[in-house]
Every structure is written in structure tokens, then in C-alpha cells.
TORKOLGU-571858 format. One line per 3 residues: their letters; for each residue x, y, z of C-alpha. Coordinates in Angstrom, 2 decimals, always signed. Layout:
! TORKOLGU-571858
a> X,Y,Z; ...
This chain:
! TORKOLGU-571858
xxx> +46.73,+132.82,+127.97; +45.97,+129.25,+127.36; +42.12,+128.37,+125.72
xxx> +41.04,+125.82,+127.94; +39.54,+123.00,+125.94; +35.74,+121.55,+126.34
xxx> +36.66,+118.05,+126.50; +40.13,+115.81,+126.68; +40.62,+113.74,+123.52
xxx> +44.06,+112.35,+121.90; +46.60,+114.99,+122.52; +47.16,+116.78,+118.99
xxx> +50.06,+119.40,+120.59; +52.66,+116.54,+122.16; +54.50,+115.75,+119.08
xxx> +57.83,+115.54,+117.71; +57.23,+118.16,+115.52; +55.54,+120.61,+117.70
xxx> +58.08,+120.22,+120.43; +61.34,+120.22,+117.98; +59.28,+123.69,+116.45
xxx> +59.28,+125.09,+119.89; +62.87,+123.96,+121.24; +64.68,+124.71,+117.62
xxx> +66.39,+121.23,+117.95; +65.49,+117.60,+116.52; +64.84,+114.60,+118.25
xxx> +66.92,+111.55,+118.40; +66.68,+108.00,+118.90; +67.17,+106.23,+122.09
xxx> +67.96,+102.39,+121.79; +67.60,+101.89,+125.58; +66.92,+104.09,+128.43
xxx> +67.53,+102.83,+132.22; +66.26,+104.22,+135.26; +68.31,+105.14,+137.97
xxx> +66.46,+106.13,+141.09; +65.86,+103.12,+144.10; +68.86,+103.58,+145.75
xxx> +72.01,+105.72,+145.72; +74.33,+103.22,+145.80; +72.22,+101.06,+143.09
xxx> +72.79,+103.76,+141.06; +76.39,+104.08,+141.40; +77.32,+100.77,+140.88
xxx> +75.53,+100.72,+137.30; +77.60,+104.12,+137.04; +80.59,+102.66,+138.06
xxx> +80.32,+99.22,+136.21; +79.33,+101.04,+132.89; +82.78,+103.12,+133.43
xxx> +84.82,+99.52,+134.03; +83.67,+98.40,+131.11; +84.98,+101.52,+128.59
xxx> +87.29,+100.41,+126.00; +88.15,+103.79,+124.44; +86.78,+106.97,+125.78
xxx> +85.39,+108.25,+129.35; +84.30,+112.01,+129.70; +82.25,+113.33,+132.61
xxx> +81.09,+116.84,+133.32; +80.00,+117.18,+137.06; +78.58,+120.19,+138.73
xxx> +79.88,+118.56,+141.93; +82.84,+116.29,+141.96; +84.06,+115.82,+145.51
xxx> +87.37,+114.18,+146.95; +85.39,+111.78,+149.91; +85.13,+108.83,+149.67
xxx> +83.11,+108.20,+146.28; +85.35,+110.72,+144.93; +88.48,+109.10,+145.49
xxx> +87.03,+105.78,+144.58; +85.77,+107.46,+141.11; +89.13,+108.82,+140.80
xxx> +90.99,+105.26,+141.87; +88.45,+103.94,+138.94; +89.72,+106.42,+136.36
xxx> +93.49,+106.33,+137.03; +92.93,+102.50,+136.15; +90.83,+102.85,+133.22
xxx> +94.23,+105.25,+132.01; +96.61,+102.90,+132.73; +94.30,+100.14,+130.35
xxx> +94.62,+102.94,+127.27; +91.25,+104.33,+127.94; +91.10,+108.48,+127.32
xxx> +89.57,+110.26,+130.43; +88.17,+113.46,+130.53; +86.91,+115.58,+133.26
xxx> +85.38,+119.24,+133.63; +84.20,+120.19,+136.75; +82.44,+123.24,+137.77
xxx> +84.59,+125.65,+139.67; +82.07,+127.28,+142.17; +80.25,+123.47,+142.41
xxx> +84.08,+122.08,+143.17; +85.05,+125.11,+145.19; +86.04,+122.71,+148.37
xxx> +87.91,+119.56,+146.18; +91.54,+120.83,+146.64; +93.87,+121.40,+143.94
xxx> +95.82,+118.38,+144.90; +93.10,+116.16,+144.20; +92.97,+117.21,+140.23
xxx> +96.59,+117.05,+140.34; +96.77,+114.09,+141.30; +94.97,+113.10,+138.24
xxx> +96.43,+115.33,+135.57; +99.53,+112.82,+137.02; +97.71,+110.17,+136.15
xxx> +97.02,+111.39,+132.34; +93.82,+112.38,+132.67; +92.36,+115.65,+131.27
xxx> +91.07,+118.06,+133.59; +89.56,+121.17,+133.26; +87.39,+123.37,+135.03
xxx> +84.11,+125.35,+133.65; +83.60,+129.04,+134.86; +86.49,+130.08,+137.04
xxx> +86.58,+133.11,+138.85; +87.58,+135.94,+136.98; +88.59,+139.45,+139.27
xxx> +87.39,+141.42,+135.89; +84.04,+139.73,+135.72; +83.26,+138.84,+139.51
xxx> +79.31,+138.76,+138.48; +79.96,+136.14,+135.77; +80.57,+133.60,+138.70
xxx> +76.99,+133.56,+139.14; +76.75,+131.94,+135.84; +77.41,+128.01,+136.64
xxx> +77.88,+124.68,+134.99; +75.02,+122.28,+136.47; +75.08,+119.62,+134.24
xxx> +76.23,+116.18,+134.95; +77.37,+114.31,+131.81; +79.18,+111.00,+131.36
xxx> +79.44,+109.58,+128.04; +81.46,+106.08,+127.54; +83.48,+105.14,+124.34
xxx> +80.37,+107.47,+122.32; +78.09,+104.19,+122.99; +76.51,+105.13,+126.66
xxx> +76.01,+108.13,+128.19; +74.56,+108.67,+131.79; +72.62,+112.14,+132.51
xxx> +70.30,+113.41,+135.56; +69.96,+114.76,+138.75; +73.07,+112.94,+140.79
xxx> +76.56,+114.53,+141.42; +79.75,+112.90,+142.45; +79.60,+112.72,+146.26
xxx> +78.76,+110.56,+149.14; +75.49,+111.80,+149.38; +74.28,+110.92,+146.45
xxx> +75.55,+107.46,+146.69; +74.54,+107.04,+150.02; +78.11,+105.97,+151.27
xxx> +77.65,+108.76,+154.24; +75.00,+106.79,+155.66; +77.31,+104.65,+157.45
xxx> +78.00,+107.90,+158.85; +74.01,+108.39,+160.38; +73.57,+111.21,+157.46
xxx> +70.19,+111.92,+155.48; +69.92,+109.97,+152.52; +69.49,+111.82,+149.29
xxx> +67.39,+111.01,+146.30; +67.49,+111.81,+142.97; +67.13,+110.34,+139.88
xxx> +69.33,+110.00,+136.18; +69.16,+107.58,+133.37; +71.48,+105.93,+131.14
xxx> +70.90,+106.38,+127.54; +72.07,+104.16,+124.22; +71.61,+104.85,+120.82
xxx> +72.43,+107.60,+117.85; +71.23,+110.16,+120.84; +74.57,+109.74,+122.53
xxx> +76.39,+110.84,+119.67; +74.56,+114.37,+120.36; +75.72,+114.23,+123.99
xxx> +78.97,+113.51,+122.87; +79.41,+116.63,+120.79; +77.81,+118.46,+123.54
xxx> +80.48,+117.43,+125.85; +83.36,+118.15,+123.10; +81.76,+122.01,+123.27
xxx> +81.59,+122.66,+126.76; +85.27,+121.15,+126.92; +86.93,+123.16,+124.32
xxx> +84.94,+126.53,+125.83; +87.03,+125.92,+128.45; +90.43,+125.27,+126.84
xxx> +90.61,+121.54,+126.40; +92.71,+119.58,+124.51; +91.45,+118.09,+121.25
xxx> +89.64,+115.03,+121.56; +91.44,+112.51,+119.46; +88.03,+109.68,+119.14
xxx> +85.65,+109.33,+116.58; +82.32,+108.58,+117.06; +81.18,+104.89,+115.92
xxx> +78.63,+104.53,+113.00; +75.51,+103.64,+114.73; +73.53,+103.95,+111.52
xxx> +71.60,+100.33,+111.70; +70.41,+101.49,+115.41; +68.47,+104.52,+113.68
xxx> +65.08,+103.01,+113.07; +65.68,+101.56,+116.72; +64.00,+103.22,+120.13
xxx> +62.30,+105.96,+120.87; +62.19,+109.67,+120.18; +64.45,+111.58,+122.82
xxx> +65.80,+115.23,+122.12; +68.53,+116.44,+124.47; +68.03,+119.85,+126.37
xxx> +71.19,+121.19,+126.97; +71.61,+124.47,+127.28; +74.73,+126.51,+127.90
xxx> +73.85,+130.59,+126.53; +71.28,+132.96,+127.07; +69.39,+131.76,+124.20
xxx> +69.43,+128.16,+124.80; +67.63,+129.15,+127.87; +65.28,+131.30,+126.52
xxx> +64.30,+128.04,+124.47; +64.49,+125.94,+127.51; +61.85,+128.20,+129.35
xxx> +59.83,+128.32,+126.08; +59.88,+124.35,+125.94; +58.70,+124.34,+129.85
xxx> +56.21,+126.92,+129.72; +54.93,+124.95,+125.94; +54.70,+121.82,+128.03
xxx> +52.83,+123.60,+130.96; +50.34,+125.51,+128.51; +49.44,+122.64,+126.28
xxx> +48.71,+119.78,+128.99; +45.22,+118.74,+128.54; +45.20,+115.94,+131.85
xxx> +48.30,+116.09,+134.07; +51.31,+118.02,+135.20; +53.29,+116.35,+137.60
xxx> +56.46,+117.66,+138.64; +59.31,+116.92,+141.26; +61.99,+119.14,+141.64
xxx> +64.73,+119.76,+144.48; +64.71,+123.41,+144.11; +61.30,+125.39,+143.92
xxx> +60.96,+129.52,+143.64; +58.91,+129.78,+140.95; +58.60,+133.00,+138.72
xxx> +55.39,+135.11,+138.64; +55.04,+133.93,+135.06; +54.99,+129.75,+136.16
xxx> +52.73,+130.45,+138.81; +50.19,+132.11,+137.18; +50.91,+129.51,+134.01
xxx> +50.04,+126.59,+136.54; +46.60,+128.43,+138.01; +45.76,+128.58,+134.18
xxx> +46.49,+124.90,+133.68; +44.52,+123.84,+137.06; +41.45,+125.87,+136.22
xxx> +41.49,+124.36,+132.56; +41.11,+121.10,+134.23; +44.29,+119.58,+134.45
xxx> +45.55,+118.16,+137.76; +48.78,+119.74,+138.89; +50.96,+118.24,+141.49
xxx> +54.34,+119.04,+142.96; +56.47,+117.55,+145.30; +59.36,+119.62,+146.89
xxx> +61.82,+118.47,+149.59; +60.13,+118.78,+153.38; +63.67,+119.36,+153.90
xxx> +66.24,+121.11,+152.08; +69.96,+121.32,+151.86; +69.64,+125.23,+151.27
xxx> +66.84,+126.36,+153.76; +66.64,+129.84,+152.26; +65.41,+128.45,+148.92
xxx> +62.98,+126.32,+150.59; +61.55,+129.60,+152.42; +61.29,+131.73,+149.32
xxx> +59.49,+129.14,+147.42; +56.71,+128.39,+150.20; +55.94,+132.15,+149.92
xxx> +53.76,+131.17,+146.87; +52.58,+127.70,+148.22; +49.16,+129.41,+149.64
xxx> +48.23,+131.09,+146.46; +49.16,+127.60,+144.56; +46.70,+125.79,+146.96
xxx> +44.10,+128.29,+146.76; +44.18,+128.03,+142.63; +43.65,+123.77,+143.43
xxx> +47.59,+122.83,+142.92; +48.54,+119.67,+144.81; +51.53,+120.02,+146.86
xxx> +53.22,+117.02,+148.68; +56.82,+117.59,+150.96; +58.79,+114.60,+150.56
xxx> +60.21,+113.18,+154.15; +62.80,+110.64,+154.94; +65.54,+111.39,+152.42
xxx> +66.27,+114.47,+151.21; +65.06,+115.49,+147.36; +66.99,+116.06,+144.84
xxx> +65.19,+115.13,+141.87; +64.56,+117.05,+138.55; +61.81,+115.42,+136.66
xxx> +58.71,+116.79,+134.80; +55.79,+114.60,+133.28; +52.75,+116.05,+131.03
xxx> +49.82,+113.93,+129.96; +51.34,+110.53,+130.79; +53.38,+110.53,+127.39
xxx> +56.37,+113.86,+127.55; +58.82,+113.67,+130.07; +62.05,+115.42,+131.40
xxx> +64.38,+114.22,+133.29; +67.77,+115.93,+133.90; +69.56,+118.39,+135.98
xxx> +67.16,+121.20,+135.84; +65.11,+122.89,+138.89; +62.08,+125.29,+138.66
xxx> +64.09,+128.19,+140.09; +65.77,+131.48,+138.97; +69.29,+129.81,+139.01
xxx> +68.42,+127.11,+136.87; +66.68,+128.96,+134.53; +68.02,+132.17,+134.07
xxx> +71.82,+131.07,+134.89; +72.84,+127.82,+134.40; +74.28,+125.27,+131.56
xxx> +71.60,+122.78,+132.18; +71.58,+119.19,+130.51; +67.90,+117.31,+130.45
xxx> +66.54,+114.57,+128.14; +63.38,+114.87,+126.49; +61.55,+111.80,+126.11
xxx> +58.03,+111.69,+123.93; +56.94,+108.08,+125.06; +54.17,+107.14,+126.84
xxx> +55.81,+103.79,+128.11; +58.12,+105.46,+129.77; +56.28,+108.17,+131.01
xxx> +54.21,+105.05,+132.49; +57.70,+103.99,+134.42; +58.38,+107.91,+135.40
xxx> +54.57,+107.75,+136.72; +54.99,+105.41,+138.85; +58.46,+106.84,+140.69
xxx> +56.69,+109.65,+141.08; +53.72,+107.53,+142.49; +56.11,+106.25,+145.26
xxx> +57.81,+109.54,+145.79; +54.02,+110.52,+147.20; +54.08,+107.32,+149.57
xxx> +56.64,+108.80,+151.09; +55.16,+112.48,+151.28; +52.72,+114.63,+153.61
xxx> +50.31,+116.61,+151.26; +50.00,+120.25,+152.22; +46.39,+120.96,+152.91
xxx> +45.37,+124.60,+152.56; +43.59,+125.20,+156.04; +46.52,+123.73,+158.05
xxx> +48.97,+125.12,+155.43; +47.26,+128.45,+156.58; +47.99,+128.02,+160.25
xxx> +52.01,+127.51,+160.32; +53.86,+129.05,+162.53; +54.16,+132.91,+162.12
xxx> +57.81,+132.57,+162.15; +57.59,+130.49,+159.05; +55.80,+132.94,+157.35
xxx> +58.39,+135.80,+158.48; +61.13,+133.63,+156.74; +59.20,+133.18,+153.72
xxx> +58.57,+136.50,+153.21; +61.88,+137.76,+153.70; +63.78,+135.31,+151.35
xxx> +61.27,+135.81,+148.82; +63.15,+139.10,+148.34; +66.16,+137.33,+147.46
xxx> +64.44,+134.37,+145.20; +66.65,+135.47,+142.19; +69.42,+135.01,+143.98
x> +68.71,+131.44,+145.34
């Protein structure tokens, strides 16, 4: 249990050293971080552009990497960047991929492009499929890398809208500096897990950027234990905020554990606040997570449903200064059974910029009061309490 303190003053727990003690990793420097979060197809043209201009090496690990339209245009993009000398890897997630056809990555291996895919189906070890890659990764030439919420598809970069779809939006960052080495050797893992082929670049010396930045230590996470220190990191963050907790996530079914770790932080004083989709690409989820919404309201936690678009954002901000931003959700699969990939970033001037996205994310939510929360329909609650059985599972 957290000791609640008698008065805020400078935070004495947020520090490099406190939060490298409690991850078991160091922190790195970022040279430049960007924002990507407006618009979907904003975002993929800085993607896109960033991949144009690689002059020696383009790998990209995708939780979802679809054959529509962006797809094939990604794909078009690569092929190119082959035929110019560049090296292109890909590994896709196998369940996340299950509907790209073979024909598709074919295609590509054609081309000269590496492709592999991360946790196939195995008929000896059918439960391992529940075990899945979530992290989306690109890393240019060892200079750039892009991380985040986004996956390779038309709804994330909004090209279905000229089909009257729902928007979606999320949010990801590209990162320079000695960081992306990291990320780099990251990617080199998860590729030769999976049988890849050696990859024949070195990394450039970035040694006169070192002094450069900001602090920024990468959470990526691919074992049991890496997990276990990615739920000790959250739960760190959680019990140690002295003002805020604001968090945004697409996916919400929160253990007993959170929830009771957020009714400590709220009666310590801190404002909590959490905005969820108002409506979600896997209904079920949505269910079993609003089975704890009325005990969250009753302990004083602010809840807001985002409406327009639908959300797909991962990002967590603690006292105005720590932030995470990745692919990460506050749910069972995310943190019990996925290889996640997040950036930590100890910086109050860009917790300031991640402040106000989430500050505009509420302008376009309905806050959940508790009396009218309490007077849904009885169907709703029927649902809830059903899936809620399954939440470990969702």
C-alpha cells in the first residue's frame, strides 16, 4: 500500500535512477522526438517519407501488416527502396497477419526482401498462439526509428475513409539519437528468434550525439520476465504519482490489483483520469472493462469515452514530467501475453506536449458521471457482467 503524502512538493521518486532501479534497464538519449497523432494520414506520410529517404537499412516489425491499399503501397515503397540497394526487413505477427495471404509476402521475398513471421502456429503447442507479437517497430539505416500505437492498415491511415469508415486514432513517435541503436538491437533479437538471416549493417557511431536530448529508456518486452518488469514499472509509476495520472488506452480490463492501485492513488490526492474508446473494434473487451467503471467512479476516478473516431491510443502520463507512449494497453493480453515495445520518456517538456493531446482527446469525449453511469440500460450491465468472466481472455 502506498503512504499517501501530507503535501505535494518536487517529486523525489521520478528519476532516472529510480525508474532504471525498478525496470532493470538504463536510459538513453533521445536527440529528437516527433509526435505523430493529428491525423492518420499525417502520420503516414512522415512514415512513409522517413522510409524514402533510407540509404542503407529498413526493418519493421508490425503486429498488423495488411495487403489493402496502404499495404500494397508500403510494399510498392519497399520493393523500390530494394531495387536502390537499401536492405529491407520485415516480421510480422502471424495471428495479427492471419488474413494477408501468402502471396502477398511472396511477392516480396521476390523482391529481395526478408520476411519472417513471429509466433506461428504450432499443432504441439496450440496454447502458445495466445502469446503474440504487438509491437510495431521501424528503424531506418540505425539513425530513425518510429514506435507507437499505429499498425499497417487503412485504418490507421485513414485511407478507408473515402470508403465512409470510422476514423481511427492513435498515436506513435519518431525517435533520433544513441536510443535507436537500442531499438535496433531489439529488432535484430526478435528477428533472429524467429529464424532470420544475419543482418549484414553496422550501427553508425553516434558518440558526439550522447550529451544531446533527453533521457528515454525503451520498454520492450518479449518474456515472462520482461513483463513482470513492465507491470512493476506501471504499477511504480501508478504508486508514486504525487498530482496526476492520466491515461488513454484502446483496450481497458483492468486487473483487481490496478484497480485497487488507482482507488489508492485517488484517495492520496492525485487526480486520475482515463479515457477509453465510446466505441470499440472488439465490443467484448469494451463490456468486460465497464464492469469495473462504477466502482472506479465511486473511488473519484475520472472517466471520459472518446466519440467520433475510434481509439486506439496507448499513452500514460504521471505528474506532468514521465510518460509512455507505445503499443501497450491496460489489459490481460498486453500484460500478461504480449512482446510489447513502449518508450519511456522522463521530460517534463514533453510530457507538456503529451498533456495537451490528451487535453484535446477530452474535447472530443463525454465524461461518465456516476448517477447516470448508474442508470444504463440493464442489458448493458448483463453484457458486462458476463464478459467480465472472460477478461483474461480479451
Amino acid at each position: 500500500m502506498r503512504v499517501c503524502p501530507v503535501h505535494y512538493s518536487p517529486h523525489p521518486t521520478f528519476t532516472t535512477d529510480n525508474i532504471e532501479k525498478m525496470f532493470e534497464k538504463e536510459f538513453s538519449i533521445a536527440a529528437n522526438i516527433q509526435l505523430l497523432w493529428k491525423k492518420g494520414d499525417e502520420s503516414f506520410k512522415t512514415i512513409f517519407d522517413a522510409i524514402r529517404n533510407a540509404k542503407k537499412c529498413i526493418c519493421l516489425q508490425f503486429y498488423i501488416f495488411r495487403n489493402d491499399e496502404t499495404g500494397s503501397a508500403l510494399a510498392e515503397l519497399l520493393q523500390q527502396k530494394r531495387r536502390e540497394g537499401v536492405c529491407v526487413y520485415i516480421l510480422y505477427d502471424h495471428f495479427g497477419s492471419f488474413g494477408t495471404p501468402w502471396s502477398f509476402w511472396k511477392e516480396m521475398k521476390k523482391a529481395g526482401i526478408h520476411v519472417r513471421a513471429s509466433h506461428p502456429f504450432r499443432w504441439l503447442k496450440p496454447f502458445h498462439y495466445v502469446h503474440r507479437d504487438h509491437r510495431k517497430l521501424i528503424v531506418i539505416d540505425s539513425h530513425r526509428a518510429f514506435t507507437g500505437g499505429l499498425n499497417i492498415a487503412n485504418e490507421y491511415s485513414g485511407f478507408h475513409l473515402r470508403r465512409k469508415g470510422k476514423a481511427w486514432r492513435d498515436t506513435g513517435i519518431f525517435i533520433e539519437g544513441p536510443i535507436v541503436n537500442i531499438l535496433f538491437e531489439y529488432f535484430k533479437k526478435s528477428w533472429y528468434t524467429w529464424g532470420g538471416e544475419k543482418i549484414e549493417f553496422q550501427e553508425p557511431d553516434n558518440e558526439e550525439e550522447i550529451q544531446k536530448g533527453i533521457p528515454a529508456i525503451p520498454i520492450f518486452v518479449d518474456s515472462g520476465k520482461g513483463r513482470r518488469r513492465m507491470r512493476r514499472l506501471l504499477y511504480y509509476s501508478i504508486n508514486h504519482a504525487k498530482n496526476s495520472i492520466f491515461l488513454t488506452t484502446a483496450y481497458f480490463i483492468p486487473s483487481r490489483r490496478l484497480v485497487e492501485a488507482l482507488e489508492e492513488a485517488v484517495r492520496c490526492g492525485v487526480r486520475v483520469r482515463l479515457i477509453v474508446p465510446g466505441q470499440s473494434d472488439v465490443p467484448a473487451a469494451s463490456y468486460a472493462g465497464k464492469a469495473f467503471f462504477s466502482r472506479l467512479l465511486k473511488a473519484g476516478v475520472e472517466i471520459y469515452t472518446y466519440v467520433g473516431d475510434i481509439l486506439h491510443a496507448k499513452t500514460y502520463i504521471f505528474d506532468e514530467c514521465w510518460s509512455i507512449i507505445g503499443s501497450t494497453n491496460l489489459d490481460f493480453q498486453s500484460l500478461r501475453y504480449n512482446d510489447e515495445g513502449n518508450i519511456g520518456i522522463l521530460e517534463t517538456g514533453f510530457a507538456k506536449q503529451m498533456m495537451e493531446i490528451f487535453e484535446a482527446d477530452v474535447q472530443h469525449s463525454l465524461k461518465i458521471e456516476k448517477e447516470q453511469w448508474a442508470q444504463r440500460p440493464l442489458s448493458d450491465k448483463i453484457k458486462e457482467h458476463f464478459f467480465s468472466f472472460f477478461r483474461r481472455r480479451l
